[in-house]
N, C-alpha and C positions, 0 to 999 in steps of 0.2 A: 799706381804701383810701379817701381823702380823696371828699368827691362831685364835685369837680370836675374829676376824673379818670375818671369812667364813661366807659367804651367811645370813648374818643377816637381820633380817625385816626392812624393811623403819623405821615403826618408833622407833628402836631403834639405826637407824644407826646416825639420827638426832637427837637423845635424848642428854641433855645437859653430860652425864654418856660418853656416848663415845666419843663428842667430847674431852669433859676435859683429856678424860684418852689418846688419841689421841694427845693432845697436852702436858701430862708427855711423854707417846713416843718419841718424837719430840726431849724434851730437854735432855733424855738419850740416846736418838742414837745421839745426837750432842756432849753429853759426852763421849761417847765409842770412838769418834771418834780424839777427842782432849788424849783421854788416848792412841792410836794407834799412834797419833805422841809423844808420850810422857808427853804431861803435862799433866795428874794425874794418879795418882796411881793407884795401884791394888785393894789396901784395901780402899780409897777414890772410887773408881767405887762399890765394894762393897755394901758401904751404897747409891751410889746414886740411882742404883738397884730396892733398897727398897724403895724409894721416895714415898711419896702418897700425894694428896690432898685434902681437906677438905671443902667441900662445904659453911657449916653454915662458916667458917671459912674466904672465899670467899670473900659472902657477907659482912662480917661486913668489910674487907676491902675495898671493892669496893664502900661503902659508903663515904669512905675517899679519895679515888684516882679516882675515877670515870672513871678507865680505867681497863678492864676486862683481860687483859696479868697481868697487876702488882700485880691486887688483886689474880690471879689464884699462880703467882708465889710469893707471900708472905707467901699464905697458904701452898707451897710445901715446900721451906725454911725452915718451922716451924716443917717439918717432920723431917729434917735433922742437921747437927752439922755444925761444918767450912766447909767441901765439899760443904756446900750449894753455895758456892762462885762462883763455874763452872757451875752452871745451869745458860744456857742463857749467856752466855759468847762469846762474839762479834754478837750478833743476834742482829734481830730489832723484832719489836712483828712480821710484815707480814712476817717472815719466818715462825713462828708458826702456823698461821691464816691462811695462803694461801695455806703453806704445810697440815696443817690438811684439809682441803677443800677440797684438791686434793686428800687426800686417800677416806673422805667422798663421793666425788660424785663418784669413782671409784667403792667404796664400794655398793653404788646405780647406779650404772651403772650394775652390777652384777648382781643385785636383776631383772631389767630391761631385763634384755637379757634373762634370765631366764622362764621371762612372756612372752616376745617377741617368745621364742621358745614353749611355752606350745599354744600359738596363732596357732603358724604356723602349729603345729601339727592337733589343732582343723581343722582350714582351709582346711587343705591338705583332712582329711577326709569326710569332708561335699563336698570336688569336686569330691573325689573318689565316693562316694554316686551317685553322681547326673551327672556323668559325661553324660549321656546320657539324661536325662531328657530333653526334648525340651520345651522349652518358647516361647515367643515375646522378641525381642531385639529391643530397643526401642532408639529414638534420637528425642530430645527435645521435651520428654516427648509425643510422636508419635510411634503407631507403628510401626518398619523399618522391619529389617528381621529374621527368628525364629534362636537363640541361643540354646545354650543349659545351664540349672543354671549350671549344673560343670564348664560348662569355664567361668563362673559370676567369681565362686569362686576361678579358678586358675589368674584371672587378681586378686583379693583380693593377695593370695597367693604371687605369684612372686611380689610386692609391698610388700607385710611385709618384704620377705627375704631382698629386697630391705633396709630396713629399720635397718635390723636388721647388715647389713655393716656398714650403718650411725653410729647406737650406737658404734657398734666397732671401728669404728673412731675416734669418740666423746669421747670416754671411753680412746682412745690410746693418743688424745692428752691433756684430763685433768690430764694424772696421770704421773704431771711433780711433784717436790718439789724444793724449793728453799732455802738454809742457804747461804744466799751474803752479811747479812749484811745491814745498813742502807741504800744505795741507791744502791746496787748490785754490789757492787766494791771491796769486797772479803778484804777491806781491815783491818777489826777486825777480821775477820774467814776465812782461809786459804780454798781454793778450796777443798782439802781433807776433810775437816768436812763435807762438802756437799754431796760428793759421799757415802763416809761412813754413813754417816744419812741416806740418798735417798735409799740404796741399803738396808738397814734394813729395810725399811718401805716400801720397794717394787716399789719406784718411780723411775724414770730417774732423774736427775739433769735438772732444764729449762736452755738451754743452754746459754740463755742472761737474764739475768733480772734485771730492777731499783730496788726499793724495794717492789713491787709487782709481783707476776706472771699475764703477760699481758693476760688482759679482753678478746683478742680476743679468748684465750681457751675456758674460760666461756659463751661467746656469743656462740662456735660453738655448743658446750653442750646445753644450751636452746633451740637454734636453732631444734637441731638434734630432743629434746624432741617434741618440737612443731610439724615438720612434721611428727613424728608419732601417735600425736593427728590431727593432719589433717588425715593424712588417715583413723583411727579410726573412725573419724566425716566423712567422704565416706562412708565408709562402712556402719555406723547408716542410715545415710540418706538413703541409697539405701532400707536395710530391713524398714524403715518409709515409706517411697515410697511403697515397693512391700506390707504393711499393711492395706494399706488405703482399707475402705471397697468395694469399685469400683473394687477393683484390688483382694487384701486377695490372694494373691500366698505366701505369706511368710508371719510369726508370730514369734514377739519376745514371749521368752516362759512365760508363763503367769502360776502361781505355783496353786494349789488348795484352796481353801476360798481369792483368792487375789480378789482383788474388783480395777477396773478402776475408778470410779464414785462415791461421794458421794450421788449423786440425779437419776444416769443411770444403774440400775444394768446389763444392757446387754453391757456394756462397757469392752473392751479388749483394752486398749494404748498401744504405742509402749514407755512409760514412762523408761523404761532404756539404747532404744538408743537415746531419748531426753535428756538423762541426759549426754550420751558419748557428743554429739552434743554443751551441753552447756557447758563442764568443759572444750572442747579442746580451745573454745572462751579464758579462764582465760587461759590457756598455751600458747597460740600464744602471749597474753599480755604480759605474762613474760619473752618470745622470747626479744619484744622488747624491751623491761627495759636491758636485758642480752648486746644489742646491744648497746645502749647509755649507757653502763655503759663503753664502749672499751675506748672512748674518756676520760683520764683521766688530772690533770695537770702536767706538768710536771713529774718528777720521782713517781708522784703517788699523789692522793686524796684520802679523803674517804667517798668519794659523791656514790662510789659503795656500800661500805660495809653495810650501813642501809638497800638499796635491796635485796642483795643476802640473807642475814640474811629471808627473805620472799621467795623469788622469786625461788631458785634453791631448797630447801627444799619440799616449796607446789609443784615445776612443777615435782620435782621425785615424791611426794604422790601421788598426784593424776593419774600420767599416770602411775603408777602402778594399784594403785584400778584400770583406765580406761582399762586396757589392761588383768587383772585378769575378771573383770564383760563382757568384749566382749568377749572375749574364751567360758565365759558360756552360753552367748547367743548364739554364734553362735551353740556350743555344743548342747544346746537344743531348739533352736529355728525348729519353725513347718512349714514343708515342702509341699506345697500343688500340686505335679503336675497332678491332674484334675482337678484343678483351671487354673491352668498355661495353659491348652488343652482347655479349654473355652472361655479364654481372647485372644488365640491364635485364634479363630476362631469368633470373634466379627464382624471381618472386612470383613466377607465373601468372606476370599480368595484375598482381594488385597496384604498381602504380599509376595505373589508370583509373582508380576508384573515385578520386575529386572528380571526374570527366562523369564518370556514372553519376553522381549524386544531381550533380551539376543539372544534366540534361532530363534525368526524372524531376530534378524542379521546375526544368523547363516546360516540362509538360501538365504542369497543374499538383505535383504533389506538394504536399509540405517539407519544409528542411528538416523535423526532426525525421518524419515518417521514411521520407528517402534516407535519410544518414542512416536510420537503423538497419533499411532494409542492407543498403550496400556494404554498412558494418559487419553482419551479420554472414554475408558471405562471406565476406575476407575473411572473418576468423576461423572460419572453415577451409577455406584456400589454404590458410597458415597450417591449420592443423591437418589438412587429409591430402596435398601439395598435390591435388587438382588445380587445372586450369580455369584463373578466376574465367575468363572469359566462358567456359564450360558452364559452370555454374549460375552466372546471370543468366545466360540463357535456357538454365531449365527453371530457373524461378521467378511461378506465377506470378506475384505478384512485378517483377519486372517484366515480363513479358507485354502484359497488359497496356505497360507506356512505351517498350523502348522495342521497336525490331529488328529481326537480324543487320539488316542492313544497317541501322542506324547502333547497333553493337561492334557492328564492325567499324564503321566509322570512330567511335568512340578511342579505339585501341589503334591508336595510331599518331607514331610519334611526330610526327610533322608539324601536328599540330602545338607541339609546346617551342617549338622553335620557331615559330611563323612571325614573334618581332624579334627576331635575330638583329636584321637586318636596321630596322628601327632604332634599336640600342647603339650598336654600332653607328651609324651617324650623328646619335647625342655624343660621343665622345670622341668624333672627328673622324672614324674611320672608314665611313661610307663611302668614298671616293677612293681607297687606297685598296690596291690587290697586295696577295701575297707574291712575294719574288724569291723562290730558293735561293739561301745564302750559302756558302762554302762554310760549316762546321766543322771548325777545329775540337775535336775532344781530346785530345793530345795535351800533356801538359799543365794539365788545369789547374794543376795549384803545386805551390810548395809544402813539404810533405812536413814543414818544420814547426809547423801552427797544431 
């Protein structure tokens, strides 16, 4: 990749400035490479070196040709003397357009991995944090058995990392370039022009191409962005979930003078991971357009290029801001575990009833016979919001196998986090402590999304 392209912002990687300068690029590493087999000079590369081109200049051609290759390359012509003759010399415009694309989302792929890693980092700390913290872990939206939030946030965690291979994937099979010529058949521009171009511009050569580079890279690219606004939107959802006032174990962070309500001043939303929740909706759409774009006609249409021109540009915008604004969330979102210790204890002890069933089979009963019996309380528990533990212990037939002692033992949370610790080192983080970081909640996003 060119240096003047390191780690640049989104939107200037898709500002019309770089791609034009991206596509002079293009046609002077396709001339260096025609001068390495000889046909042009020394002093002819020289000036084409210097090449520029001319926006206002652009336009007023582009008014007349209605095709944005010719008008871009009449205005660069106009910079130059007779050399001008080798610019774009056995090319078709889609070496230009396809090759610049492929440094562009590369370009934006960079930017991506970047946030992806500032993510994982937040993540990794909010588990370190909280690794012990006990909760409810809950299945379909029900009580089940006490978790603990750090390993909420190490399943977050190992899913980013997850994701963050996708991008490098995605990233490895967009940054092809192609100079083949009008339907990929090398036969105006000699295979060498291609490698020499490609290898300036930091590409691989696409090793087969008509006269496009095939959609199915493009697709995997959307794709790749999509699931990682899917998991984004998991993640929103869950802290919206853990917000709601019933529950209030978790708060997205909410800055000083912000206001939920225009009519509710006691209002706190979960309004910025609603916002993740609905922009991943527009990225998954642009998934699919990236996909019905693979099906072209023959050696190529350009029933793609009107979309992409939308679609691959907004889905890097956006899952940038999306992936910058949930680091800060997560970063400073509000942690509540004596909320978590309250909700944990609404059900008065029936999530301990697998531990009950469990340890009456331990002791020689059958698994139906024990299910029923432990059934059988809880649904009394539920219904007369006594204390399950109350009720095992008046009921004979538990008595029989299980004694106070070992009832008491039973109801105790300790035990379901006892491989905390365990897990935590399958996914590297057994050796790492938590280190209070400086949270900014200040500022966290632009109000204009």
């Amino acid at each position: 990749m060119l240096k003047r392209y390191s780690r640049p912002v989104m939107e200037q990687i898709w500002s019309d400035e770089n791609k034009f300068q991206i596509w002079l690029d293009i046609e002077i590493a396709a001339c260096e490479g025609w001068a390495k087999m000889g046909n042009i000079s020394a002093e002819d590369m020289i000036k084409i070196r210097q090449a520029k081109f001319n926006f206002a200049r652009m336009n007023e051609i582009l008014q007349e040709t209605h095709h944005d290759v010719t008008a871009f390359l009449g205005s660069v012509y106009e910079s130059l003397g007779p050399e001008s003759r080798f610019l774009h010399m056995g090319m078709t415009s889609s070496d230009v357009m396809d090759t610049s694309l492929s440094i562009q989302c590369k370009q934006a792929a960079d930017v991506l991995l970047r946030d992806v890693d500032e993510l994982i980092a937040a993540i990794e700390d909010r588990a370190l944090e909280h690794k012990y913290t006990v909760m409810a872990g809950r299945s379909h939206g029900i009580h089940a058995e006490p978790i603990s939030f750090g390993l909420k946030m190490a399943i977050w965690l190992e899913e980013t990392k997850r994701n963050k291979k996708r991008l490098e994937e995605a990233k490895e099979v967009i940054s092809v370039g192609q100079l083949s010529g009008p339907v990929g058949t090398f036969a105006t521009i000699p295979p060498q022009i291609e490698e020499v171009a490609c290898c300036k511009l930091g590409l691989k050569p696409a090793p087969v191409s008509s006269q496009i580079i095939q959609r199915d890279r493009h697709a995997q690219f959307l794709t790749t962005l999509a699931l990682i606004a899917c998991s984004l939107e998991k993640f929103a959802t869950e802290i919206r979930l853990l917000q709601k006032t019933e529950t209030r174990e978790v708060e997205e962070p909410f800055e000083k003078g912000q206001t939920g309500s225009s009519s509710m001043p006691h209002k706190r939303n979960p309004e910025l991971c609603e916002r993740i929740c609905g922009l991943a909706r527009v990225i998954r759409s642009y998934s699919l357009t990236g996909m019905e774009n693979v099906a072209l006609w023959h050696e190529r249409d350009i029933s793609h290029s009107s979309t992409e021109r939308i679609t691959i540009p907004d889905a890097t915008t956006l899952l940038d801001y999306m992936l910058s604004l949930f680091t800060k969330i997560v970063s400073g979102m509000y942690i509540y575990p004596e909320r978590m210790q309250q909700n944990l204890n609404i059900t008065n002890g029936l999530i301990f009833s697998q531990r009950v069933m469990l340890a009456m089979i331990d002791k020689g009963l059958e698994r139906n016979t024990a299910y029923k019996i432990v059934q059988r309380n809880a649904m009394k528990c539920w219904e007369t919001k006594q204390a399950y533990k109350d009720l095992l212990s008046a009921d004979q037939e538990v008595a029989a196998v299980l004694s106070e002692e070992e009832i008491d033992e039973i109801f105790d949370t300790k035990a379901y986090i006892q491989y905390v610790d365990y897990i935590f080192n399958r996914i590297g983080l057994g050796n790492k402590t938590w280190i209070t970081r400086q949270r900014n909640v200040e500022g966290l996003a632009p109000r204009s999304i």
